[in-house]
C-alpha positions in Angstrom: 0.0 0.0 0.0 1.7 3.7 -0.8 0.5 5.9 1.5 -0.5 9.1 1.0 0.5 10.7 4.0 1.4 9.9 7.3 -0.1 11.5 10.4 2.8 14.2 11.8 4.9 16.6 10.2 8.1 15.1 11.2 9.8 11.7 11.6 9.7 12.4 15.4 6.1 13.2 15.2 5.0 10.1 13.3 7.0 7.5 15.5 5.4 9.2 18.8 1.9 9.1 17.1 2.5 5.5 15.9 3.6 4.4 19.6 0.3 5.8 20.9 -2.0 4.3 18.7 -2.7 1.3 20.9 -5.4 -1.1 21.9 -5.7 -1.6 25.7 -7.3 -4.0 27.5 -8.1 -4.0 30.8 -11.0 -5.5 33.8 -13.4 -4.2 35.6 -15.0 -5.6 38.8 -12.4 -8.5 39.5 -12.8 -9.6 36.1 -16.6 -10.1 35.6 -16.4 -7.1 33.2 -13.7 -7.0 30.4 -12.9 -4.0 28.2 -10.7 -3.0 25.7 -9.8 1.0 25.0 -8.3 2.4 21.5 -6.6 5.5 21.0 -6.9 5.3 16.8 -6.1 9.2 15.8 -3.2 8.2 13.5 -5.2 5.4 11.9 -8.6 7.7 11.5 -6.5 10.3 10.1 -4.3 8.1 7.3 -8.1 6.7 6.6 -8.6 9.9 5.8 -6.1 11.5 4.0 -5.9 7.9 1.8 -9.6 8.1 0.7 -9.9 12.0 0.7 -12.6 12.2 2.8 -14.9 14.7 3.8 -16.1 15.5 7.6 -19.0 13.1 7.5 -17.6 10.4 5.4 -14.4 10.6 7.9 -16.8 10.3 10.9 -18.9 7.2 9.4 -15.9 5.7 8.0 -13.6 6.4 11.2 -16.1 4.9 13.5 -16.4 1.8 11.4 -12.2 1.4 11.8 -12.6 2.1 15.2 -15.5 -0.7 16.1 -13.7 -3.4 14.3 -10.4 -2.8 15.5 -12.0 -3.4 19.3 -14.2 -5.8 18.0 -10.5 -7.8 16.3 -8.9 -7.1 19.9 -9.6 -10.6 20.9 -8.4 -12.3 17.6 -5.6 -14.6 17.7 -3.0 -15.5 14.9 -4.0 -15.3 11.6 -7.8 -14.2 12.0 -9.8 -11.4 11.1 -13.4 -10.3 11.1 -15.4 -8.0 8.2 -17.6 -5.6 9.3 -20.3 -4.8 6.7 -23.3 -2.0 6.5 -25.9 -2.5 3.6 -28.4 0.7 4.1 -31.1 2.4 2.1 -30.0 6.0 3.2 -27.3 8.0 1.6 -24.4 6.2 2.8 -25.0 2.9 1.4 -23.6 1.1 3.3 -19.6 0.5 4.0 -17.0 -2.8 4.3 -13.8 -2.9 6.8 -11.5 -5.8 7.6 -9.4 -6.1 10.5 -7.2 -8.8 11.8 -5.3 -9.7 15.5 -2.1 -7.8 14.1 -4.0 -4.4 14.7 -4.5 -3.7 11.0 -7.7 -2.0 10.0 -8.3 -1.3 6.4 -12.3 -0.5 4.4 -13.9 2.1 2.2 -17.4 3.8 2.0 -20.0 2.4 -1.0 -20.8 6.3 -1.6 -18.4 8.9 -1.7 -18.8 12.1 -1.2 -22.1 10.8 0.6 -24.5 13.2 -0.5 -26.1 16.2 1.9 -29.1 18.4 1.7 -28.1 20.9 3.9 -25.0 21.4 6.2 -24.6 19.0 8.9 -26.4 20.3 12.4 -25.1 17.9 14.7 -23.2 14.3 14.4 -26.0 12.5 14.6 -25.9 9.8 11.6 -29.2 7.8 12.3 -31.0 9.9 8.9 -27.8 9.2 6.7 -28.2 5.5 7.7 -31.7 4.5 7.1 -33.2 0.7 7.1 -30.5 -1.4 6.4 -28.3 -4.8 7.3 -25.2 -4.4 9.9 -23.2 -8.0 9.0 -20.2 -9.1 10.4 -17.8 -12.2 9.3 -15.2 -14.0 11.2 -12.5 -16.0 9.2 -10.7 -17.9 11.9 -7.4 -20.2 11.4 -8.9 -23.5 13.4 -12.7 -23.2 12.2 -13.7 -25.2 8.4 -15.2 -21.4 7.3 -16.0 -18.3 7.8 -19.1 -17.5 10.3 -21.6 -14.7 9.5 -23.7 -13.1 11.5 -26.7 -10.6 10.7 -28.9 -8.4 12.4 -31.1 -5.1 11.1 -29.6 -1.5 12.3 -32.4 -0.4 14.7 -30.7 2.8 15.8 -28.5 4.1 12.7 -25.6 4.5 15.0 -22.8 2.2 14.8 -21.8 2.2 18.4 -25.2 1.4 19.3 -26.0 -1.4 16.4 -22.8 -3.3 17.0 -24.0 -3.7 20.5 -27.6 -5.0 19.1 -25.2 -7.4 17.1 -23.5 -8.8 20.0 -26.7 -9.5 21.9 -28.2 -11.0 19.2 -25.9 -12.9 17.4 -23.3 -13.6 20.2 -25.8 -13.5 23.1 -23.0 -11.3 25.0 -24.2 -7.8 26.8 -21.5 -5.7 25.3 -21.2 -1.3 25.4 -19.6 0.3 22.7 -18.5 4.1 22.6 -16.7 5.5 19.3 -15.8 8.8 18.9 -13.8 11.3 16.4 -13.1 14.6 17.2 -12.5 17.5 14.6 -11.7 21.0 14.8 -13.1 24.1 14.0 -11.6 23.7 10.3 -12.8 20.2 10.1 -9.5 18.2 10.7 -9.4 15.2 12.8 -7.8 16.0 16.0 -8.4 12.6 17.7 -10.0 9.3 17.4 -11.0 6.8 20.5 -13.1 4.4 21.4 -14.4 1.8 24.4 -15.9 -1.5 24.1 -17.3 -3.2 27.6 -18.6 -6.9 27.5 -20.4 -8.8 30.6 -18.5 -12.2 31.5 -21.1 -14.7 33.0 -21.6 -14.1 37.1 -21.2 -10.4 36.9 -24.1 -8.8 39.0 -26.5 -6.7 37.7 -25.7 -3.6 40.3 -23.0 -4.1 38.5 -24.6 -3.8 35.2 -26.6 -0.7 36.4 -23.6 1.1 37.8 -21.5 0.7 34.3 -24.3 1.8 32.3 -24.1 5.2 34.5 -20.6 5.5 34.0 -20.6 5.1 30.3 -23.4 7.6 30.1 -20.8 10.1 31.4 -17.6 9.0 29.4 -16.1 12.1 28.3 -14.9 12.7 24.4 -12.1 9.6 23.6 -11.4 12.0 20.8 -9.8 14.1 23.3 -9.1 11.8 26.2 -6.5 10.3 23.9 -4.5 12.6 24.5 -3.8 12.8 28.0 -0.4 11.5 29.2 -1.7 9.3 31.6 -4.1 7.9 29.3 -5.7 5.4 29.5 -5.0 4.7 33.1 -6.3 8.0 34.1 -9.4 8.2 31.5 -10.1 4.2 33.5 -9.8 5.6 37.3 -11.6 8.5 36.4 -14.6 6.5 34.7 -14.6 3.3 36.7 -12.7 4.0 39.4 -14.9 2.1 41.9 -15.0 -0.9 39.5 -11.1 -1.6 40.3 -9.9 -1.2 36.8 -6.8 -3.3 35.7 -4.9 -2.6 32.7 -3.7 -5.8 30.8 -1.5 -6.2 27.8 -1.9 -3.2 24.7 -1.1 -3.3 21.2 -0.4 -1.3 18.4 -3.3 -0.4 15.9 -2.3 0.7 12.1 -4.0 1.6 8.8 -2.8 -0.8 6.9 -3.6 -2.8 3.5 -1.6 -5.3 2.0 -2.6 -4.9 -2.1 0.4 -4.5 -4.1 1.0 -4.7 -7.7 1.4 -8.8 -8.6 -1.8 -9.4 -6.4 -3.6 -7.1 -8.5 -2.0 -8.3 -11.8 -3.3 -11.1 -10.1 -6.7 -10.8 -10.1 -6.7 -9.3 -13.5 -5.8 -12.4 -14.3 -8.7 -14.0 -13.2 -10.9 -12.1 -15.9 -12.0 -13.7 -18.8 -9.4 -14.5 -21.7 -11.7 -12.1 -24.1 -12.0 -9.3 -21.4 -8.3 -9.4 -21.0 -7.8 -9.4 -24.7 -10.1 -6.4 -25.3 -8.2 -4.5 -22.7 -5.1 -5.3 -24.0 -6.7 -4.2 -27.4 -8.6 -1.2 -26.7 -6.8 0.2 -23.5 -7.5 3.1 -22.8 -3.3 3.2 -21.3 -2.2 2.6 -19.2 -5.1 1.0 -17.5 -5.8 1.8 -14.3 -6.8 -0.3 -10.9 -8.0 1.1 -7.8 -8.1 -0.7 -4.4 -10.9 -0.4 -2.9 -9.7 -1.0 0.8 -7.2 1.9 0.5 -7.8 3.4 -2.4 -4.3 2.7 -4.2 -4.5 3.2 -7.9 -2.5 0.8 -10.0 -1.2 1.1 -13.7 -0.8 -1.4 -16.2 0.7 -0.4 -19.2 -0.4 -2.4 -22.7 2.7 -4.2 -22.7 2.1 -5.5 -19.1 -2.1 -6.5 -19.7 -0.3 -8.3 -22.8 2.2 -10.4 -20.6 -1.1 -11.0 -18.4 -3.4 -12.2 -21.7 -0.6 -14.2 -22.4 -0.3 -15.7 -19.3 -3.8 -16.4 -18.9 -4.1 -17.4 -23.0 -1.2 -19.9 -22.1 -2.9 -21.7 -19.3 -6.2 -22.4 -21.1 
C-alpha cells in the first residue's frame, strides 16, 4: 500500500503518534467485566487522508475502523473479522477488515455521501436509514467463515454493533466511538471503548456501568492525555477496580500490491483481457478499494497478463 501521508509533520512526530495508537485491555470488577480501549487518531487520520474524505464520510468511515479494531482485539493468529453496512440511506452502506495484528483497512459504498443541507449535529441515524449491519469472522482453526446478521435499529454504529453482539453472540456488550474535529474540520483525535459482561457479573453491577458510560467524556480528546488510558479508566470506573492488561499497536494498513492485482486481472475472462489489451485506454488503471491505491498497467504489461492467462487455457 503507498500511503499518501502519514499523520505528523516530522519523523519524530509520526513514531510518537505511531507508539500511541494502541489497543488496551483492561477488567473491571475482578474480572466479571472485560474492556478493551483504543486511541486510533493516527489510523482515523491516514483513513482519511488515503480516501480523501470529507467531515461526515471521515466520521462514518472512522467509526467503522474504530469498532472493528475493538471488535478484532480478541483475535488470535492469523484471524480477522469484516464488518459490513448494507443501508437504504445515503451512505449505502460501508465494508472494513481487520485482523489480530491491529491492522484495519475498508472504504465507503458512496463517496462524497450526499447532503441536503449542512450537517447540524453528528448524529448519523438519517444518513443510515433501514438497512443490514453484517459481520464475518474468518478464523485459522474453524472449516469457514461464520456470519452473523442483524437489522440497524438505531442508525448508529456504536449502538448497532452492541444490538449485534446480543443478538448474534448472546453477549451484553457497550460500545463508545468517537472522532473529534476541529473548528476547520481536521481530525484532531480518534477513541473508542468497548465493555462486554462475562457470566456471574451482577446486575448492580450492570446498572452502575451503564451510568458511568453515560458520562464517558470525548475519547477523541481523552486520547491525548499522558496518563491515558490509566487515568481516562480511574476517572470512569474507578470504583470498578480497573486493571490494565497487555496493549497493542493499531495501524491503517492494506496489503494490495501490484502482482496481487495483476493477479486478479488475471482471473478475468481471456476475451475481457484481450479487449483491454486491445482497446486500453493506457495505461489501465486499478483502484483498491480497501485503501484506495491506484495501480497502472501499461499495454505491454495486460499483454504479458493475456498471455499468461491465454497460455494456461
Amino acid at each position: 500500500m503507498k500511503k499518501v501521508r502519514l499523520f505528523g509533520n516530522t519523523l519524530k512526530e509520526q513514531l510518537v503518534a505511531s507508539r500511541r495508537d494502541r489497543l488496551h485491555h483492561f477488567t473491571l470488577s475482578g474480572g466479571s467485566i472485560r474492556g478493551v480501549v483504543l486511541n486510533a487518531t493516527r489510523m482515523v487520520n491516514e483513513m482519511r487522508w488515503n480516501h480523501e474524505l470529507g467531515i461526515l464520510e471521515s466520521l462514518v468511515l472512522g467509526h467503522a475502523y474504530i469498532g472493528a479494531a475493538l471488535m478484532a482485539s480478541g483475535l488470535k493468529g492469523n484471524d480477522r473479522l469484516g464488518l459490513q453496512v448494507d443501508c437504504s440511506g445515503p451512505i449505502r452502506g460501508l465494508s472494513v477488515e481487520a485482523n489480530a495484528f491491529g491492522e484495519v483497512r475498508g472504504y465507503l459504498k458512496q463517496v462524497p455521501i450526499p447532503i441536503d443541507k449542512p450537517l447540524e449535529s453528528f448524529d448519523l441515524s438519517p444518513f443510515f436509514g433501514a438497512g443490514f449491519l453484517s459481520v464475518t469472522k474468518v478464523l485459522e482453526d474453524a472449516k469457514q467463515p461464520f456470519t452473523g446478521k442483524v437489522t440497524l435499529e438505531h442508525g448508529r454504529l456504536a449502538k448497532d454493533l452492541a444490538h449485534y453482539h446480543l443478538q448474534s453472540e448472546q453477549l451484553a456488550t457497550a460500545f463508545s466511538l468517537n472522532v473529534a474535529f476541529d473548528r476547520k474540520g481536521a481530525v484532531t483525535g480518534a477513541g473508542g471503548l468497548m465493555l462486554q459482561v462475562m457470566p456471574g457479573a451482577e446486575d448492580q453491577t450492570l446498572a452502575d456501568l451503564e451510568n458511568c458510560m453515560a458520562q464517558l467524556p470525548s475519547l477523541g480528546k481523552a486520547v491525548h492525555a499522558e496518563d491515558f488510558p490509566k487515568a481516562l479508566l480511574q476517572a470512569t470506573f474507578g470504583a470498578h477496580r480497573p486493571r490494565l492488561l497487555e496493549s497493542k499497536g493499531v495501524e491503517f494498513m492494506c496489503h494490495c500490491n501490484r502482482n496481487r492485482i495483476g493477479a486478479m486481472l488475471a482471473m478475468l475472462k481471456v476475451e475481457e483481457i484481450e479487449d483491454m489489451a486491445a482497446k486500453g485506454p493506457f495505461p489501465v488503471k486499478i483502484r483498491c478499494h480497501h485503501c484506495n491505491t491506484t495501480f497502472e498497467f501499461s499495454q505491454k504489461q495486460i499483454r504479458k497478463i493475456h498471455h499468461m492467462r491465454h497460455s494456461h487455457n
